[in-house]
N, C-alpha and C positions, 0 to 999 in steps of 0.2 A: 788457574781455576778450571775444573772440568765438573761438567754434569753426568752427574752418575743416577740412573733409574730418576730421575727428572732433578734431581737433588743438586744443586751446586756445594761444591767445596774443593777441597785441597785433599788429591790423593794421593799419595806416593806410599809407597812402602818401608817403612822405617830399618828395616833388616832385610838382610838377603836369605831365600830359601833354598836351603843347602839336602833338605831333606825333607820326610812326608809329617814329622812332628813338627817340623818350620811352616810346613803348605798348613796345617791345623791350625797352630796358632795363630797364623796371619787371618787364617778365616773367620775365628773364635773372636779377634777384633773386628775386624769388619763387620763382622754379625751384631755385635754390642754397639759401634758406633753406628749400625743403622736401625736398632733395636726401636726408633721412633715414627721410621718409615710409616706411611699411611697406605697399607695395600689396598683396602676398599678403594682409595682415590687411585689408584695405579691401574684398577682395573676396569675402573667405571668408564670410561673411554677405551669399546672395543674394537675401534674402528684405528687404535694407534698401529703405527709399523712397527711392532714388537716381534722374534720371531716364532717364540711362541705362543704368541696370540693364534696363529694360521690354528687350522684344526686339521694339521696331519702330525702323526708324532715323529721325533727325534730321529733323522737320518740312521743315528749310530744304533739305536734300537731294533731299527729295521732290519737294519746289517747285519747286527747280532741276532734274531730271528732267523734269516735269508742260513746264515753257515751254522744252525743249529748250535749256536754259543748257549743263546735260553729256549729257555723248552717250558711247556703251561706250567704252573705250581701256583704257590700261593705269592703275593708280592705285597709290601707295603712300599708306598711309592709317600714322603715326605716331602712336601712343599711341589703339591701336586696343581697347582694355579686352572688353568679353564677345563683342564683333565687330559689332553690329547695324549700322553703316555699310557695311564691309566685305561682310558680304552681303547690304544692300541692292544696293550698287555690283554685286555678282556676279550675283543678280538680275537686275541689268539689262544685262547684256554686257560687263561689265566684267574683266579680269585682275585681279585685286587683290595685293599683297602688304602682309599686315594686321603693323604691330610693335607690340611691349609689354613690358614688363619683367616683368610679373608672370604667375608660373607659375598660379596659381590663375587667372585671368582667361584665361590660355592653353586650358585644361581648359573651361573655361566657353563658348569661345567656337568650339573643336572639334565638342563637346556639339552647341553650335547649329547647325553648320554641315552636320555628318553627319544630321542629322536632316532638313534638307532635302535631303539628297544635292548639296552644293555643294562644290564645290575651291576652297580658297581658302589662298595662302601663306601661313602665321600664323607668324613667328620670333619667339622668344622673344628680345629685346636690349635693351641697355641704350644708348639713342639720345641720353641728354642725358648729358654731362657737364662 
């Protein structure tokens, strides 16, 4: 038994991923088997060690930034949770439009965003189904 995103169950992988249409499908289940998740409850506690809850964005973002991998443009960033990518990306010349399903995370990621005085599209929608 292991807890996953606070969830207990049984996870293992039913098949080996041999390739990137194996890494899709595996995901394509996983996404459906947690299709019930409660992300408002996930995020209403923002005081948990999640890591990114923190509000600096994604090392590897940064990285990619730092050796000019991305450069400003426009960006949709899906399943964008308290925003810290989003206005990294904004930060750095970027248009963003940030999505998420959960309203608490929407409020959260507003919070951060006014706070530095940044514009960033935040919709609230439900992108997988």
């Amino acid at each position: 038994m292991v807890k996953l995103n606070g969830m207990e169950g049984d996870y293992f992988l039913k098949e080996s991923i041999h390739n990137y249409g194996d890494l899709l499908q595996m995901l394509d289940q996983l996404l459906k088997e947690q299709a019930h998740f409660n992300w408002n409850n996930f995020y209403s506690d923002r005081k948990r060690e999640i890591p990114f809850f923190v509000n600096q964005p994604d090392e590897n973002l940064v990285e990619y930034f730092e050796k000019n991998i991305f450069k400003s443009g426009k960006v949709l960033e899906l399943g964008c949770g308290p925003g810290r990518n989003a206005i990294y990306f904004t930060e750095n010349g970027c248009r963003v439009d940030a999505v998420d399903l959960s309203e608490e995370a929407l409020e959260w990621r507003k919070e951060r965003a006014n706070d530095r005085d940044l514009s960033i599209n935040f919709i609230k929608e439900i992108f997988l189904t």
